[in-house]
N, C-alpha and C positions, 0 to 999 in steps of 0.2 A: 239120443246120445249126443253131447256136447262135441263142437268139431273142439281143432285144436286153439283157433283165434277164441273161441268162448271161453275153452277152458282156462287160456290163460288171463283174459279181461276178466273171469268172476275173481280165480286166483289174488289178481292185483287189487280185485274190491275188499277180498279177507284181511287182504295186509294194509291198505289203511287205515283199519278201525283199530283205534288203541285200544282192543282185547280183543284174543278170538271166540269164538262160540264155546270152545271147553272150558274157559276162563268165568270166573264169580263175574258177574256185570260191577262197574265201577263207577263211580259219579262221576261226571264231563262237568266241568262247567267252564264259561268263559263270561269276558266281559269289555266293554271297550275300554281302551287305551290313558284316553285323557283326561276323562272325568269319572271312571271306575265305579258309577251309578248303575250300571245295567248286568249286573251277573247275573246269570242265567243257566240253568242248569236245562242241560240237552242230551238226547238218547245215545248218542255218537256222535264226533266229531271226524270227518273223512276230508283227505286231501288228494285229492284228485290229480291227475298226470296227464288226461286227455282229454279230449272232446269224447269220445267213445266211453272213459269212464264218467262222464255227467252222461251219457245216456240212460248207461246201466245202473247209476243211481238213480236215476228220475223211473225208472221200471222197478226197480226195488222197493221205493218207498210209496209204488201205486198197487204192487201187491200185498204193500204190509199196512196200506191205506194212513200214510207217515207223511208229515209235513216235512217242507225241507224250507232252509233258513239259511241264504249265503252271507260271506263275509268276504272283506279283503286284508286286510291290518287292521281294522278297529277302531276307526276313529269318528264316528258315526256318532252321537249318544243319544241319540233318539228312541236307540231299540229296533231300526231298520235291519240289521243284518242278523239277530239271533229271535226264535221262538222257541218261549219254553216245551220241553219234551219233543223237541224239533230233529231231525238230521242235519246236523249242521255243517255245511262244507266250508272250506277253510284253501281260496282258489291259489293263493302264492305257490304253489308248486308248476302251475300253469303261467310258466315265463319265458316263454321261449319266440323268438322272432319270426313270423310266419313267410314276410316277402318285404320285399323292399324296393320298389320301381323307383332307383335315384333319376330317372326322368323326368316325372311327376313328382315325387313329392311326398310319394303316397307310401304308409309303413305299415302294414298288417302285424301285429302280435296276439299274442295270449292274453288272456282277461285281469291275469294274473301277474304279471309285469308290473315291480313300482319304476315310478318313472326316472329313477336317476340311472337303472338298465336299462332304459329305454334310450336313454339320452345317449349313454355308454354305447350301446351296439349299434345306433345310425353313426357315431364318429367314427366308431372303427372303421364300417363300412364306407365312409368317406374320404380316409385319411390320406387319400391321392388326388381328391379333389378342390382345388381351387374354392368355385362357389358350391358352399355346402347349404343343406338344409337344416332348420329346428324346428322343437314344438312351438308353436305360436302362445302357448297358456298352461299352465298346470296352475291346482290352488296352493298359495304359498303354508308357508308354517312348519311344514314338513315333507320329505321327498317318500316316506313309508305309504304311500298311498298304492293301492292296486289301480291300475287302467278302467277294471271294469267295475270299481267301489267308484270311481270318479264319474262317468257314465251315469253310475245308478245316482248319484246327488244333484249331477248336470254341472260340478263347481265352475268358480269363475278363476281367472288370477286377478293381476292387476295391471293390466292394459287400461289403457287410458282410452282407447276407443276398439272394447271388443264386443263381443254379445259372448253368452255363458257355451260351456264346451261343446255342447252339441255343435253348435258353428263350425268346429273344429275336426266334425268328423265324418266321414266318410260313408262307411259302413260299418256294421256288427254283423254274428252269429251268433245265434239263440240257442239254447235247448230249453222246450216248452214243456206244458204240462204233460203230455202224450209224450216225452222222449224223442220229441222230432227237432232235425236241428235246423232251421227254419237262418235266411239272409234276411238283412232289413237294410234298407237305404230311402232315401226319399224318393224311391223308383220302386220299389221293391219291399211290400209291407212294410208300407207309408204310415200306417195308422199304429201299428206294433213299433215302427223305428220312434214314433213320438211318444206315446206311451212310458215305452224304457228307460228311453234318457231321462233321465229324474225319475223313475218310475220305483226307485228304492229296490229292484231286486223281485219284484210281485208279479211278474211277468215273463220269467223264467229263467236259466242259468246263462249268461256271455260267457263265450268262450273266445273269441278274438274282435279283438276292433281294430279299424282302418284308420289309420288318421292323415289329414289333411296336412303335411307339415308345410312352412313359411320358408322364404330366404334367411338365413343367418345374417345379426347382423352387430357389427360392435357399438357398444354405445356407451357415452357417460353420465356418470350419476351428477345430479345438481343439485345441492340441496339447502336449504334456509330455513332459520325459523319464522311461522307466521299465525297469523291471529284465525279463527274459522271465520269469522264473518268477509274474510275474504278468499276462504278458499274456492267455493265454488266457481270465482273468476279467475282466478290462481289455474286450475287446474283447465278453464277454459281457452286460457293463454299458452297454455303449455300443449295443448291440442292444436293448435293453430300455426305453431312454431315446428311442430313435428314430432314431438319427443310418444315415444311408445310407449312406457308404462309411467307410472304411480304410484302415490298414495299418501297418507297424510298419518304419522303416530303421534294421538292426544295425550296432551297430562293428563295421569291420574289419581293426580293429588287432590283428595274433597277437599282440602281443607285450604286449596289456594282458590284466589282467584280465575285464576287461568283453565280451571276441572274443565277438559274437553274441549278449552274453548281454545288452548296453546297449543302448537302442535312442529314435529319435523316432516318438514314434505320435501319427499323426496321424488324425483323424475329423471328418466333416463332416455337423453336426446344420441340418436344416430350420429355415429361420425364416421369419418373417411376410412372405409377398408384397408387403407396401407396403414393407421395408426396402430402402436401396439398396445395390447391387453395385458395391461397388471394392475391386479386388485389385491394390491399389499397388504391394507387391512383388513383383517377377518374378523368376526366375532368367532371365538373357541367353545365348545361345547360347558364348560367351566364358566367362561366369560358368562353366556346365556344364562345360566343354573344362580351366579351373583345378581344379574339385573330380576332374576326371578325372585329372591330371596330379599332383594330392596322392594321388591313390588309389596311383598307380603310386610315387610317392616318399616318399611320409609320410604314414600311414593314419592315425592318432593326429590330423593337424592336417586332415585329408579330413574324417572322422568331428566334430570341433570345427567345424569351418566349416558344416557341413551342419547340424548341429544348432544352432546360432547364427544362421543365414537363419530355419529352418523356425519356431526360437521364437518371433522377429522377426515370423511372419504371424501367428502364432494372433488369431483376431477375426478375419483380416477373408473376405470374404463372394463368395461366385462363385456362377454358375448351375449347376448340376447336369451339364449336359452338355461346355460349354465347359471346365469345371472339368478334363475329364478330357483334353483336349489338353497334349501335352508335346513340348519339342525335342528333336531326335535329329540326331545330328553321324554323318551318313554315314562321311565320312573321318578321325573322331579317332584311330586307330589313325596314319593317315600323321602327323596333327599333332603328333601325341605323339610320333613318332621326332623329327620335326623338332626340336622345343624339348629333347627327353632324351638325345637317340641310344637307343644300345641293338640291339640282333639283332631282327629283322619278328618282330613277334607281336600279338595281339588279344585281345578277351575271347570267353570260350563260354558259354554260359549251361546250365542246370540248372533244374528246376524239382520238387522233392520235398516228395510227401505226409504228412503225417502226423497222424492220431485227435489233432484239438485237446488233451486230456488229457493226449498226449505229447508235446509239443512243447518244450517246457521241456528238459525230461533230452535227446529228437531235438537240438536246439542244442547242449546242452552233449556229447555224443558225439561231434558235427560238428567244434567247435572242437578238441577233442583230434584227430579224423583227420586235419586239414587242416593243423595244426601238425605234425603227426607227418610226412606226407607234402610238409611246406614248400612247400605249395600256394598263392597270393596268393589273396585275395578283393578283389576290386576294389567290389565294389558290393552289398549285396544286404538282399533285402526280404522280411517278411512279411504275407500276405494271408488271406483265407476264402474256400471256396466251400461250394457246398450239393451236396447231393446230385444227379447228373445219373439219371435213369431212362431217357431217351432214345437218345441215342447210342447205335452199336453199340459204337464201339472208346471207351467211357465213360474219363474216367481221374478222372473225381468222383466215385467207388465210395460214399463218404460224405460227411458233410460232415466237410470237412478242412481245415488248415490249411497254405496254400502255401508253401514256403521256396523263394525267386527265390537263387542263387548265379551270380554273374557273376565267373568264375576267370579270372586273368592265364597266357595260353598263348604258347607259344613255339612258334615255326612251324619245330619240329625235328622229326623223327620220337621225341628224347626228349621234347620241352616236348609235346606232343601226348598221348605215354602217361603223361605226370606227371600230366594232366589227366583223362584218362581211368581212370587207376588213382582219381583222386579222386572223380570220379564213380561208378565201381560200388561205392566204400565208402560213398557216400553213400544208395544208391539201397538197399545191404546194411542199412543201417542203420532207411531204411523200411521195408523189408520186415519186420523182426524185430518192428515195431510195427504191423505190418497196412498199409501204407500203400504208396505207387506213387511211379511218375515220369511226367514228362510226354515224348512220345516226340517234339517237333518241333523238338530243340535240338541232338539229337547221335543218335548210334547206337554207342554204346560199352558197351552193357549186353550181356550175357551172355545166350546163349539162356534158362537156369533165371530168370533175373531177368524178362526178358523174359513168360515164361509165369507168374512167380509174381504179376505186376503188371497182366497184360493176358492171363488163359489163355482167353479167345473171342478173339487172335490167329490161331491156323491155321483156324480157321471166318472169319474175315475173309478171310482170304487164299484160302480155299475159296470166300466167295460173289463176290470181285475176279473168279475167273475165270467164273463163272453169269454175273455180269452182263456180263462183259467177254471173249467167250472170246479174242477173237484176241490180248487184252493192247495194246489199243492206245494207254490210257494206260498211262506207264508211269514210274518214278522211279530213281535209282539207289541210293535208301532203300528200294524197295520190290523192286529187285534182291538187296539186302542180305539184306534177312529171308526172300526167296522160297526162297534159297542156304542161308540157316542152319534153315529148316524144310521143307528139300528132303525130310527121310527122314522 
């Protein structure tokens, strides 16, 4: 006989499946957000409310011998958060604040928290406090990210001298293969806390993570335009001077001179606590949806407009944490048919390594492949990161310097390989410079590529099944590689 806590935890498991048992079964499907290449059709989609219901789903789906596939918002396009005929959990409902030691520093939440309620509920909870704390990193571009979708990628922001989030973090809580809800810290399942971070989700459901937060602090934006061949001392100078974050957005006009090689760099130097904070100019979510629509029509006046706002702020002055929120236009892809026409297509993203030193000539190589291969760049940007030592599946090898390419794709089976051919020249191209890729944008790279960028890959995927034998999480990213490193 079920007590009364079970009866009402299976209860709550009936009601988040969109149909019940008496109900005709109905097609699920979903797919990510930004580049709309990954639909997926899955057995159920359930939204969970506790730690206790991911238990009871992880015991459901080992009696019905069912894969499970999590997600946070979607912005993944790799194929890491959905398996086809998968149970698919869906963790945003999981947002709730778990502890908050404003001693330390230190902020426990849900897995399921995007970080602009993250951001939201430490200020509340400060708002008598003098010196306050913030996150020290989120990945920029958008604030719809889940806590524990950022975890599973390891993202970075753009700190001018940080290493990737795991840095950033404390502790997690697991539920594994077995339904056990298992702590990891670097004290405390050392080898599963490395694993996970960047471990895409293959390793079992987070349900809250710790995070390490910083001082607050106010700072201002400084910005110029300048040539790449000198950013990498650019951005050296600005490390030595003090300033906390970065970054550098290229033309991406093929058809100038300048493709990649011009750029607004921008840096954001500490200043004195009593200064006040106003950041008058904003970009509007309209504003963004136009520089998007010059990107797809007229790179040359994108690249000008952008760079004419961004001069426009230099001076003025934001908080350190809030600073790093940005707007993201879910459905600019449909809007931009709207207003353009055109054949269904979207942006895919890329994200390539390369030894600061070579960055310069890495750019100038880039623009020649990408004109060569009449590839579009719609958007893109350069960052730093530091060395990661933690991570298993590390893709901060060194401190390197990030090139973000956001490619105009056509949702053909040709527009898809035009894109893809651009990508492994791209990735060809770090590698000849000791350098990597980041694996949570796409899966278009080459087994050799693959292993020359990430060769502790098949020991990943060897200790996926130690920890996990039955495979119960599982991906259709992590079907991909299992396939291509079958032998």
């Amino acid at each position: 006989m079920l007590t009364r806590r079970q009866f009402i935890r299976t209860a709550a498991l009936f009601a988040l499946a969109p149909h019940g048992l008496a109900q005709p079964e109905k097609e699920v499907w979903v797919n990510d957000v930004h580049s709309a290449l990954n639909r997926t059709r899955v057995r159920e989609l359930l939204k969970p409310r506790s730690g206790d219901e991911l238990v009871d789903i992880v015991h459901s789906a080992a009696r019905k011998g069912l894969a499970i596939s999590v997600s946070g918002c979607r912005h993944s396009m790799g194929g890491q958060q959905f398996a086809t005929e998968s149970i698919s959990i869906d963790t945003r409902s999981l947002d709730r604040i778990v502890s908050f030691d404003r001693e330390r520093g230190l902020i426990e939440a849900e897995a399921g928290i995007q970080w602009a309620a993250l951001i939201r509920a430490y200020l509340e909870a400060q708002r008598e406090m003098k010196d306050q704390w913030g996150i020290a990193q989120k990945q920029t571009g958008a604030d719809t990210f889940t806590l524990g979708g950022s975890l599973a990628s390891n993202v970075h922001g753009r700190g001018l001298a940080m290493k990737p989030l795991i840095s950033n973090v404390e502790a997690f809580t697991i539920v594994n293969g077995e339904g056990k809800i298992v702590r990891c810290s670097r004290h405390e399942n050392e080898e599963l806390f490395r694993l996970a971070m960047g471990g895409y989700g293959l390793f079992g459901l987070i349900s809250s993570v710790t995070l390490r937060l910083v001082p607050r602090r106010k700072l201002r934006r400084v910005v110029a335009l300048i040539q790449a061949n000198e950013l990498a001392r650019r951005f050296e100078e600005r490390i030595a001077q003090g300033f906390l974050y970065g970054d550098f957005q290229f033309s991406v006009d093929e058809k100038s001179p300048d493709f990649l090689r011009r750029g607004v760099f921008s840096c954001y130097q500490p200043i004195d606590k009593d200064e006040s904070v106003a950041a008058e100019k904003k970009l509007r979510d309209d504003d963004w949806l136009e520089l998007l629509r010059l990107g797809y029509t007229d790179r040359a006046k994108a690249f000008q407009r952008y760079s004419e706002y961004y001069l426009s702020t230099n001076g003025q002055t934001y908080w350190s944490d809030t600073n790093q929120l940005s707007a993201y236009l879910p459905n600019y892809a449909q809007k931009l048919r709207e207003q353009i026409g055109g054949s269904e297509s979207s942006l895919i993203i890329t994200e390539i390594y390369v030894p600061r030193p070579d960055l310069a000539g890495f750019l100038a190589r880039a623009a020649e492949l990408l004109r060569t291969n009449g590839t579009l760049v719609i958007y893109g940007t350069v960052r730093l990161i530091e060395k990661d030592e933690e991570s298993f599946l590390t893709w901060a090898k060194q401190p390197y310097a990030c090139v973000i390419f956001n490619l105009l794709t056509l949702h053909t089976p040709q527009g898809i390989e035009n894109s893809a051919k651009s990508f492994r020249g791209l990735i060809d191209l770090a590698i000849e410079r000791g350098g990597s890729y980041y694996l949570t944008y796409h899966r278009f790279a080459r087994r050799e590529q693959v292993l020359a960028c990430y060769p502790q890959f098949k020991k990943f995927l060897d200790l996926k099944k130690t920890y996990d034998p039955a495979e119960r999480f599982q991906s259709d990213w992590y079907r991909h590689y299992s396939r291509m490193f079958a032998s």
